[in-house]
C-alpha positions as CSV (number, residue, x, y, z in Angstrom):
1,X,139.6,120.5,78.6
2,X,137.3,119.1,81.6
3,X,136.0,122.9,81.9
4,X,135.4,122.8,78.3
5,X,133.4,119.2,78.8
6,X,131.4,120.6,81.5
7,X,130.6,123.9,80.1
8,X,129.7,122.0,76.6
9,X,127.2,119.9,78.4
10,X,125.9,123.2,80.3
11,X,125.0,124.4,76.9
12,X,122.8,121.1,76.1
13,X,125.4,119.6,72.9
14,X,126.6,116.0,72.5
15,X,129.6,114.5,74.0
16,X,131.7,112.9,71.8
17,X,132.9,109.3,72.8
18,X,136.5,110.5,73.5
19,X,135.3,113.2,75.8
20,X,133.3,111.1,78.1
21,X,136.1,108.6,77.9
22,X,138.5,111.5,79.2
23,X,136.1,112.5,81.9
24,X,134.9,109.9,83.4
25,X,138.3,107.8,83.5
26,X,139.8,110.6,84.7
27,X,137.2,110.6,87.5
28,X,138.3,107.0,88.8
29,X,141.6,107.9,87.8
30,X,141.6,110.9,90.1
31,X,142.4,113.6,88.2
32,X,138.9,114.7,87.8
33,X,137.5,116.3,90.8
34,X,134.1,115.4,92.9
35,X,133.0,118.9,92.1
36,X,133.8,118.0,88.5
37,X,132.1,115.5,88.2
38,X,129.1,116.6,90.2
39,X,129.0,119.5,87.6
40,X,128.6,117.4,85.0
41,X,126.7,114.9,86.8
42,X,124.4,117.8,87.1
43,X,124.3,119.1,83.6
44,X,123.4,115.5,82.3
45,X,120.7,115.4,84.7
46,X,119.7,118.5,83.7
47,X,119.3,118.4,79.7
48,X,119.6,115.0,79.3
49,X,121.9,112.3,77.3
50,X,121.4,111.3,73.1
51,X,121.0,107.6,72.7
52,X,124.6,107.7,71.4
53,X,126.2,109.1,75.0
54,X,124.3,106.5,76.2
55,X,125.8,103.5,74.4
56,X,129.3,105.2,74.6
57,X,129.1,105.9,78.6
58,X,127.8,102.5,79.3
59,X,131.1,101.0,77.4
60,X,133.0,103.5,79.3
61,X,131.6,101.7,82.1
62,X,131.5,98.2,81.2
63,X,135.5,99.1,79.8
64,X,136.3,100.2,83.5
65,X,136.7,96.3,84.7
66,X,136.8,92.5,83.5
67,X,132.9,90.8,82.9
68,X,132.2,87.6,84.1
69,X,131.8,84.5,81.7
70,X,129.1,82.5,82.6
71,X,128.5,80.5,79.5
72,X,129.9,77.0,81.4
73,X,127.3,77.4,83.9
74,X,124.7,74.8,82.6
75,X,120.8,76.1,81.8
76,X,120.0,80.4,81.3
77,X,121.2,82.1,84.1
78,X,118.8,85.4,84.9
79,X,119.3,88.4,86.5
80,X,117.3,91.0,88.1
81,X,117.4,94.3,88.7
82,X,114.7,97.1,90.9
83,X,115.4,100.9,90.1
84,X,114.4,101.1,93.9
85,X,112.2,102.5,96.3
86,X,110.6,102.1,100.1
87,X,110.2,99.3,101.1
88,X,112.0,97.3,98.5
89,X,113.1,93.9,99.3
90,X,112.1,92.0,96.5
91,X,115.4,90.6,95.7
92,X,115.8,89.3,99.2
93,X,112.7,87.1,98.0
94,X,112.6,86.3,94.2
95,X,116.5,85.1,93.9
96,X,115.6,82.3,96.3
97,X,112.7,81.6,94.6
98,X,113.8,81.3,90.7
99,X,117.0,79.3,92.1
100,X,115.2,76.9,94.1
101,X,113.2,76.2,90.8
102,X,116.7,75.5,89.5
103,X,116.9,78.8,87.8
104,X,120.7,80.0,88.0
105,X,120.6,83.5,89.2
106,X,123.2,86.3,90.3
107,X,123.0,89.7,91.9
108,X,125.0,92.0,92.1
109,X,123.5,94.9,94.1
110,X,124.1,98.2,95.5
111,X,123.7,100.5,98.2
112,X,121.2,102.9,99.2
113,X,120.5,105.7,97.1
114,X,119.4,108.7,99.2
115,X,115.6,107.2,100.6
116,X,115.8,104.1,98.7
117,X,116.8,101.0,100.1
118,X,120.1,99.1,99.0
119,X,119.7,95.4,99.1
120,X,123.1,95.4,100.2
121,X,122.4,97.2,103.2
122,X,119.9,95.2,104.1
123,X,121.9,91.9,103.6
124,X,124.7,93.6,105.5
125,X,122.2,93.8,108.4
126,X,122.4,89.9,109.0
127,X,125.4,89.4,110.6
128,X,128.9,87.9,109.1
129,X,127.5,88.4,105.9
130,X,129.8,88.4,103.0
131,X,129.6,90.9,100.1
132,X,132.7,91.9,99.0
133,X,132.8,88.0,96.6
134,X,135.7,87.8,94.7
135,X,134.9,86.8,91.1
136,X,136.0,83.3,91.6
137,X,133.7,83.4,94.2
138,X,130.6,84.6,92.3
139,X,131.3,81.8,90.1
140,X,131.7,79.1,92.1
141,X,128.8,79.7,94.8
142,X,126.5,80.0,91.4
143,X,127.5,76.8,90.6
144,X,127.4,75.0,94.0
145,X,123.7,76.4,95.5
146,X,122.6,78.1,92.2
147,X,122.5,81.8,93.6
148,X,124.5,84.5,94.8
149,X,123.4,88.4,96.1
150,X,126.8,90.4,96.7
151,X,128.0,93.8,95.9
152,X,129.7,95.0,93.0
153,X,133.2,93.3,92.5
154,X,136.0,95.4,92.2
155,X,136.6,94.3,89.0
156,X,133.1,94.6,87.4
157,X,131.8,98.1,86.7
158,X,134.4,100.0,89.1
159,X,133.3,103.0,87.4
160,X,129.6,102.4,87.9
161,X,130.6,102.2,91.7
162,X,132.0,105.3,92.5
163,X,129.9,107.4,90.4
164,X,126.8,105.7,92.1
165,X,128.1,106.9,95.4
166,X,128.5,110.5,94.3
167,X,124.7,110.2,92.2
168,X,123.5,109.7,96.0
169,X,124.7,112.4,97.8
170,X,124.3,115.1,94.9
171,X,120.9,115.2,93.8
172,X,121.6,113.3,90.7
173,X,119.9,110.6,91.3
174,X,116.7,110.9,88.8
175,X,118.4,110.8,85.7
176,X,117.1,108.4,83.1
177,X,119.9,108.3,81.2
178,X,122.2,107.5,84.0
179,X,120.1,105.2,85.9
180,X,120.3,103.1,82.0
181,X,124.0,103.4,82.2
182,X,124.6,102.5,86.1
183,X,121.8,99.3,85.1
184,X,123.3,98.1,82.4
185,X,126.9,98.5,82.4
186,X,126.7,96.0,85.7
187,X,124.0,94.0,84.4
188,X,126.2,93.6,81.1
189,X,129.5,92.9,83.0
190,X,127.8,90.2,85.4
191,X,127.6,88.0,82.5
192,X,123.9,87.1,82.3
193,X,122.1,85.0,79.8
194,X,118.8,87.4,80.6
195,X,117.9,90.2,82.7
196,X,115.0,91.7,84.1
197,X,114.2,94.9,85.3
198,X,111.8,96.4,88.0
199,X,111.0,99.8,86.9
200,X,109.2,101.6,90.2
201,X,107.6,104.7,89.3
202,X,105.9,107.0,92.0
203,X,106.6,109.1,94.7
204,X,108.6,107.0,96.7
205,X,110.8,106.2,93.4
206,X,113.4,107.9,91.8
207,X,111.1,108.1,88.3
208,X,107.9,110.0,89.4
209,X,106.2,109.8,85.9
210,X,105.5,106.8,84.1
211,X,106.6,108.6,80.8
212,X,109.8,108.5,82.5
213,X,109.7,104.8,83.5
214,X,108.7,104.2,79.6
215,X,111.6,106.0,78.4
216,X,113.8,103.9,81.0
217,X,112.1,100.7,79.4
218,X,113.0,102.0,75.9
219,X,116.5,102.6,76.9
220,X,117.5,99.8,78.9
221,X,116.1,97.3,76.2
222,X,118.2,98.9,73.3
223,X,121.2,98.9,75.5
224,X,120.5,94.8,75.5
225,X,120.1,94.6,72.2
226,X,123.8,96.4,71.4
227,X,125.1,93.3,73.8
228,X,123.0,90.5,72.6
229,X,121.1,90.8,75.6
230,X,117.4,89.5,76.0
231,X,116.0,92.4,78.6
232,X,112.6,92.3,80.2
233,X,110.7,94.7,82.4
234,X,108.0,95.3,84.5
235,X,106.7,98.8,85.6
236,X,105.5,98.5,89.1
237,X,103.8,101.0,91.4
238,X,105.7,103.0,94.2
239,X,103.4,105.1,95.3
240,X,102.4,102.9,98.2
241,X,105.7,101.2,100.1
242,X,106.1,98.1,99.5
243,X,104.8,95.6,102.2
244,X,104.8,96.6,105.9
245,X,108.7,96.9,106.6
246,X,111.4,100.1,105.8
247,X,114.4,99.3,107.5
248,X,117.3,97.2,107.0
249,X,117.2,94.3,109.6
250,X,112.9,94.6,109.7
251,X,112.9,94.3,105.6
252,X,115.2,91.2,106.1
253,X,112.5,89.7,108.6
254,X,109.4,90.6,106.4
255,X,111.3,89.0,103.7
256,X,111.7,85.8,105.6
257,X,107.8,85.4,106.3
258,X,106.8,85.7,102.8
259,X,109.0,83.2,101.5
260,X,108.0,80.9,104.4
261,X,103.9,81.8,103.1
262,X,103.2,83.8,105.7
263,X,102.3,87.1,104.4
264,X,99.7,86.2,101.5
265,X,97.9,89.3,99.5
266,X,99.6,92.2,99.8
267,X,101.6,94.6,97.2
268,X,104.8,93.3,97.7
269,X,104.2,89.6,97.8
270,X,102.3,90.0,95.0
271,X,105.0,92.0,93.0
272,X,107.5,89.1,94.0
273,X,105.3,86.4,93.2
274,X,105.0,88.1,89.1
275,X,108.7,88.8,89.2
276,X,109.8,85.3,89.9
277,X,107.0,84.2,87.1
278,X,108.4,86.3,84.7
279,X,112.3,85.3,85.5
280,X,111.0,81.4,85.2
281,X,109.3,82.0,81.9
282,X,112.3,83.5,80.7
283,X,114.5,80.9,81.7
284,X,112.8,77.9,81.0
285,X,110.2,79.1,78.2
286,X,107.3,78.0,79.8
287,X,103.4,79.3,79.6
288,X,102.9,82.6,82.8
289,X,100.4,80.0,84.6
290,X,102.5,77.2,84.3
291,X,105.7,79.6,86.0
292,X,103.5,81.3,88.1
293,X,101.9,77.4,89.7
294,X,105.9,76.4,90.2
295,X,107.2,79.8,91.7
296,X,103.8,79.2,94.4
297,X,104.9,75.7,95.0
298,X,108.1,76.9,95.7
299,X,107.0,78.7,98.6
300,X,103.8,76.5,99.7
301,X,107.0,73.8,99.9
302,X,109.1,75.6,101.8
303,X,112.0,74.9,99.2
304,X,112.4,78.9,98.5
305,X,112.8,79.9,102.1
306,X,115.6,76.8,102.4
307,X,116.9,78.0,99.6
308,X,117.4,81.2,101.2
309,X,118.8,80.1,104.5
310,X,121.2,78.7,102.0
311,X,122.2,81.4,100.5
312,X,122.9,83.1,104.1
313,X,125.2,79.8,105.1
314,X,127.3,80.6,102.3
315,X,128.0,83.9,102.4
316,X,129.0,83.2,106.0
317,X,125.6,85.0,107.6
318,X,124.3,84.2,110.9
319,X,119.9,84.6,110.6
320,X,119.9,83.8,113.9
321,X,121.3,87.2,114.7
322,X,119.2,89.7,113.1
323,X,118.0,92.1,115.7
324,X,116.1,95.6,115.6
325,X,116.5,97.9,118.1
326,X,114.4,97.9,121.6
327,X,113.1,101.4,121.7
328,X,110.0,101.9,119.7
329,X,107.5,104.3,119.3
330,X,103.5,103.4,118.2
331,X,101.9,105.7,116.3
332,X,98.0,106.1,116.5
333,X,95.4,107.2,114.4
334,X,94.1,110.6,115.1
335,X,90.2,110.1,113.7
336,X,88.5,107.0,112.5
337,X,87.7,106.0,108.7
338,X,89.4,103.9,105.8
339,X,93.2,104.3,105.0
340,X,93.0,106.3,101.3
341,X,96.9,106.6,101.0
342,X,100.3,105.6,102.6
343,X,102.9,108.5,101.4
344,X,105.9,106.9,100.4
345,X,108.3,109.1,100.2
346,X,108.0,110.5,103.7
347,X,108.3,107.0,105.0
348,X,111.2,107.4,103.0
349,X,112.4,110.8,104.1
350,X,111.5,109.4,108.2
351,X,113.5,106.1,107.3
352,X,116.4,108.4,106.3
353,X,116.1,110.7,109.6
354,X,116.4,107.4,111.8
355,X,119.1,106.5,110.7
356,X,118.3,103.8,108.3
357,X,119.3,105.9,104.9
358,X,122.2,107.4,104.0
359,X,122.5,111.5,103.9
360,X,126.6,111.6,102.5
361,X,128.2,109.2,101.3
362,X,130.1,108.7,104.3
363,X,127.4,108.0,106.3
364,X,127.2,104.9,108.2
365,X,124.1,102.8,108.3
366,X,122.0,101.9,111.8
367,X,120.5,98.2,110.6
368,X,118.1,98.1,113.7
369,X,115.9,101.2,113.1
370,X,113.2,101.5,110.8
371,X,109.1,101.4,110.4
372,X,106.8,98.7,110.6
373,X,103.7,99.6,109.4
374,X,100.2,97.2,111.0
375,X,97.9,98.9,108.3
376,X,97.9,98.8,104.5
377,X,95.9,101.3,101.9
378,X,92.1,100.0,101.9
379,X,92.2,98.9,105.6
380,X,89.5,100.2,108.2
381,X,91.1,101.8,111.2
382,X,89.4,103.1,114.7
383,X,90.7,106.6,116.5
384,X,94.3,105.3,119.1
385,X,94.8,102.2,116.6
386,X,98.2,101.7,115.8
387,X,98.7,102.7,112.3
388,X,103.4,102.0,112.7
389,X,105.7,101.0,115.2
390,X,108.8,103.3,115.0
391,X,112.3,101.5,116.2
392,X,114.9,104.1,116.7
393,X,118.1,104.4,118.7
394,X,117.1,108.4,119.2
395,X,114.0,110.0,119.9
396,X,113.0,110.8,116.2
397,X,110.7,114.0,115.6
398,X,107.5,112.4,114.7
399,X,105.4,115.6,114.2
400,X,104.4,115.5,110.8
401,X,103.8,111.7,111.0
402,X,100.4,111.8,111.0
403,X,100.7,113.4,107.1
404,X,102.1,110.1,106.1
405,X,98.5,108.7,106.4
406,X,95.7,110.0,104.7
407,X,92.3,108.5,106.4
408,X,89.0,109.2,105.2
């Protein structure tokens, strides 16, 4: 039977409901095998998914667990979601925002994906922090401070959890159809009013076309509608990594000075500052300017970074010890001339090296290394400039560095 489910996908025909029922249950249940499952894994990624496996798998998924009922909690309560890439911290920074505008707001977020970030990683770099909530929890720190970021619950979307760990470490990662499933079968469970979705789309993303991130849209939004869900999205650039930081504990950092005001112009504030307008319109039905003048206030105030030590303080974090590690390498310019391109994907693929990324899923995660870039796309630069700093535990091979940046 599971041969026959593998070897019918193989061969590009529909799964009935019953058959992915049988497989992927049978996957958390441990009867089906990690090769198994990375065969079929494969094969989906391969020739695809109807819209009909679709709405079945992401039952499957959403059936796995309990979902959370939120409809006590007083106003819309939003959630947001980023497909991922380098550099992406913009949850660390728009959750804060949107709930110190008293926007109820809760994440549940992942871990890494091969090069991309987890936010979960990157919380777990600030020491103490909790994210293993218990639904209880979830519910009651959204009611008390008006936000929560944790991981995925063992009771919501347990499915969604193992079979993102596998997705990383098996190239089946860049799958449209699966990244809709994984999305919205945790989006659905966490018991949202309504949710919107970062789609990145680049080099450094896992969708490198934007017919690819159109399709997502597409398919994400009809998956709402089968819920009663009101889903949003935004396809964003990732191309270019997002602000200056890839690195757990350094992402945490650069996430702290924007929502204090002090990074003002670049991609990823800039990204963060039209998510958060887009989560307040949403919420509170208000015109874009009129979000968009409150979610700047937040900031100019200093409510959205007190907001976020908030947040820290009650999942028992301690900001105070955040650290990066000591050793660190500067990377120079080899000519002089304008910065045409940052590569994104081999910061990525470096981040990974260092130690910052997972390459199994085993793999543990070294919170103090990563990249700082001093230099964005656009920006002048003089032959021995710094162009990164490098932190790192061990030497890293920095050969190919230099391809990262293309100067003009």
């Amino acid at each position: 039977m599971i041969t026959d489910i593998i070897n019918k996908k193989r061969l590009g025909k529909e799964l009935s409901y019953h058959e992915l029922d049988v497989f992927f249950n049978g996957y958390l249940e441990g009867t089906v095998k990690d090769y198994q499952m990375s065969s079929l894994l494969m094969a989906i990624c391969i020739n695809g998914m109807t819209e009909e496996e679709i709405f079945a798998l992401t039952k499957i998924f959403i059936d796995s667990g309990d979902t959370l009922d939120l409809s006590f909690i007083p106003g819309v309560v939003v959630d947001k979601h980023s497909t991922g890439g380098i550099g992406d911290k913009t949850t660390l920074i728009i959750a804060p925002i949107v709930a110190s505008l008293g926007v109820p707001i809760l994440k549940m977020s992942g871990r890494g994906l091969g090069y991309t970030g987890g936010t979960i990683d990157k919380l777990e770099s600030i020491p103490g922090y909790r994210i293993d909530l218990s639904d209880e929890e979830v519910i009651k720190q959204v009611q008390d401070i008006g936000v929560v970021i944790t991981g995925q619950t063992t009771s919501l979307a347990p499915m969604d959890k193992e079979i993102y760990a596998l997705r990383d470490v098996t190239a089946t990662v860049s799958s449209v159809p699966l990244i809709a499933v994984s999305i919205m079968s945790k989006k659905i469970a966490g018991g949202a009013d309504k949710i919107l979705i970062d789609i990145k789309v680049g080099n450094g993303a896992l969708l490198k076309t934007k017919k690819e991130a159109q399709e997502l849209s597409i398919l994400v939004k009809k998956i709402g509608k089968v819920y009663q869900k009101e889903v949003h999205t935004i396809i964003s650039d990732m191309n270019t990594p997002l602000g200056y930081c890839i690195g757990n504990s350094l992402e945490v950092m650069e996430a702290q000075r924007i929502l204090k005001g002090e990074e003002i112009g670049n991609n990823l504030t800039k990204l963060c500052i039209d998510l958060s307008t887009e989560l307040v319109c949403m919420a509170k039905g208000v015109l874009p300017q009129d979000a968009q003048d409150m979610v700047l206030q937040a900031i100019k105030s200093g409510d959205a970074y007190r907001k976020f030590l908030e947040l820290v303080e009650a999942q028992h974090g301690d900001i105070t010890r955040l650290s990066i590690s000591k050793k660190c390498k500067e990377i120079k310019a080899k000519k002089s001339g304008t910065i045409e391109s940052i590569s994104a994907i081999k910061l990525g693929e470096l981040s990974v090296s260092l130690g910052a990324g997972r390459i199994s899923k085993e793999d543990s995660i070294d919170y103090g290394v990563g990249i700082e870039l001093t230099k964005q796309v656009g920006d002048n630069v003089k032959k021995g400039e710094v162009l990164a700093k490098v932190y790192y535990k061990k030497i890293p091979h920095l050969q190919d560095f230099e391809d990262i940046f293309t100067i003009s």
